[in-house]
N, C-alpha and C positions, 0 to 999 in steps of 0.2 A: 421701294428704292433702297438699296444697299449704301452705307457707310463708306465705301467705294467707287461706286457710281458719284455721290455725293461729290466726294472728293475731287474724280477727276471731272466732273460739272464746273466746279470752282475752280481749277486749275484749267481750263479748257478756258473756261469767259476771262479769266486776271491773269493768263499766262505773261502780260506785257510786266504788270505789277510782282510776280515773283520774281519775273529775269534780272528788274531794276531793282528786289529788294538782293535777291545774290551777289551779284556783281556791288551793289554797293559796300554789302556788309564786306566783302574780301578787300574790294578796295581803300576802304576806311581802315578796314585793319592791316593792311599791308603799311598804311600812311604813317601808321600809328610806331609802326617797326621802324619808319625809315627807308621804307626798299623802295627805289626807282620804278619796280615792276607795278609799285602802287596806280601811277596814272594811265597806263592803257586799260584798267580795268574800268577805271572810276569814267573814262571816256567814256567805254561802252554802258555803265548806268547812268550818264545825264544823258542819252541817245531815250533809252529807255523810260526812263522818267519825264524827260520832255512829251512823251507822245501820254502815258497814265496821267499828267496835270491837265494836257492840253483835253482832254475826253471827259476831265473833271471838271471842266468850265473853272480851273484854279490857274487863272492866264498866267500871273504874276510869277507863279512855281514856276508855268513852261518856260517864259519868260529867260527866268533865273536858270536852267537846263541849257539855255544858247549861252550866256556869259558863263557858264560851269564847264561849256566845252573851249571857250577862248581861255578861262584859264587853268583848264587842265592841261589845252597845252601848251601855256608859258608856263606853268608850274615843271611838267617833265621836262621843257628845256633847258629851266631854269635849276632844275637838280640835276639833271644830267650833267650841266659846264658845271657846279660846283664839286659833283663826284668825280669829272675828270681832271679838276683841280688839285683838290683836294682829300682824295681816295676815300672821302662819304658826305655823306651827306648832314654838315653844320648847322646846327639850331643858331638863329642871330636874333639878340634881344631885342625887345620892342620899348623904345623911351617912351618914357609922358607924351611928348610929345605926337608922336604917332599914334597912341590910344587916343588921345583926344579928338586929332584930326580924324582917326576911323571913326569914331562914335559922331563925329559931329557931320560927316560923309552921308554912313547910317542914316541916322534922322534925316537929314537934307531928301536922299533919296526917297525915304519913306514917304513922305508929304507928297513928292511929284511923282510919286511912281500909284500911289494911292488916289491921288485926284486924277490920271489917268485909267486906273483900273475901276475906278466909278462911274467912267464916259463908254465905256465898253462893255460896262453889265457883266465884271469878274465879279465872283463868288466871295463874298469876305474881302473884298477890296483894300481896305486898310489895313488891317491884319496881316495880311497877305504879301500887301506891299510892303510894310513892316520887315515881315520877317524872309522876304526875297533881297531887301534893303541890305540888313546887317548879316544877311548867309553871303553877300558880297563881299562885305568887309573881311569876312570872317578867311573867305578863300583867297582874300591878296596876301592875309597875312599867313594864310597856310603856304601858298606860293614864294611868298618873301621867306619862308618858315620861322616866321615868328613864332613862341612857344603860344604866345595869347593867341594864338586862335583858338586854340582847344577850348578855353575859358568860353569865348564867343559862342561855342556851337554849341559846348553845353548848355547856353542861357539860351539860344534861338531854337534848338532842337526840343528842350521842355518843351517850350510853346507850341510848335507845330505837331508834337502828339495829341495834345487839344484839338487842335483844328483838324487832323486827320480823322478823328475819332466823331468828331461832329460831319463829315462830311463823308462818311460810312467806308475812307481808306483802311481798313482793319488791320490789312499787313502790311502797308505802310507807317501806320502806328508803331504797330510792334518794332518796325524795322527802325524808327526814329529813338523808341526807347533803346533799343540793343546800340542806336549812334552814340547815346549819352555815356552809356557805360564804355564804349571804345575810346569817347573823345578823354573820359578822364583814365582812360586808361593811356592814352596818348600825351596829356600831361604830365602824368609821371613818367614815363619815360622820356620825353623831350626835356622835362626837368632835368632828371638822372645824367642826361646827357650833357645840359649846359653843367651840370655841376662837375662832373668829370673832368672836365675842361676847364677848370677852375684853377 
């Protein structure tokens, strides 16, 4: 067997798993710019990603892929009226008080969304639910475009390179590591931007 064969062996069986890591990597980094065109992509990787969790017996991920498609699309609604408001799209800070309430969201969810994913025999149930919990949090305030989401995903994306890597997703791994470095690449620039604006 050829190096080639090989190849497209594995692209043949995980064809769902590259479409989801493509489309996600473009859509992340488009998010990262600010371009509106970010959410019809990032659509089509939680379509995709929802069906590679759901084959993983990692319910909690698919889960998370159906609320990723509710709010990808309040998110591009939600930039679309601000860019035609406002001719782009506004970074709006996130108070105390709103960090607290999402962290304390997070956790609440985790616990029921965990002792749910225990009654159904998902794969890493609490973990899982965990880090399905705070990727919620993380996309209302990416939707609100709060700058601290970035913060968020970088702390819940470390994580789920672990759990991908334990659970034989390779390129989703990898595609989770390449998230960390767009999410702070998306912090500095959201920063750049609140501070421009200054």
């Amino acid at each position: 067997m050829t190096i080639w064969t090989t190849i497209a062996n594995y692209l043949s069986a995980n064809w769902l798993e590259m479409a989801g890591f493509l489309t996600t990597l473009v859509g992340i980094w488009l998010t990262t710019r600010r371009l509106l065109i970010c959410w019809p992509m990032v659509l089509a990787a939680d379509f995709f990603y929802l069906a590679v969790f759901y084959r993983a017996r990692l319910f909690s991920d698919a889960l998370l892929q159906v609320f990723f498609v509710v709010f990808t699309l309040y998110g591009w609604w939600h930039w679309w009226r601000g860019v035609r408001q406002e001719g782009e799209v506004r970074v709006v800070p996130l108070s105390a008080r709103g960090w607290a309430a999402g962290l304390a969201a997070g956790a609440a969810g985790a616990v029921l969304l965990g002792w749910l994913m225990v009654r159904v025999g998902a794969a890493l149930p609490h973990l899982d639910a965990a880090l399905t919990s705070y990727s919620l949090v993380a996309s209302w305030w990416q939707a609100r475009k709060h700058t601290a989401n970035w913060w968020l995903w970088i702390a819940v994306n470390l994580v789920y390179i672990g759990e991908y890597l334990y659970k034989d997703l390779f390129v989703t791994a990898v595609l989770y590591l390449l998230l960390v470095i767009l999410a702070v690449m998306g912090l500095v620039d959201w920063r750049r931007a609140t501070a421009a604006k200054v």
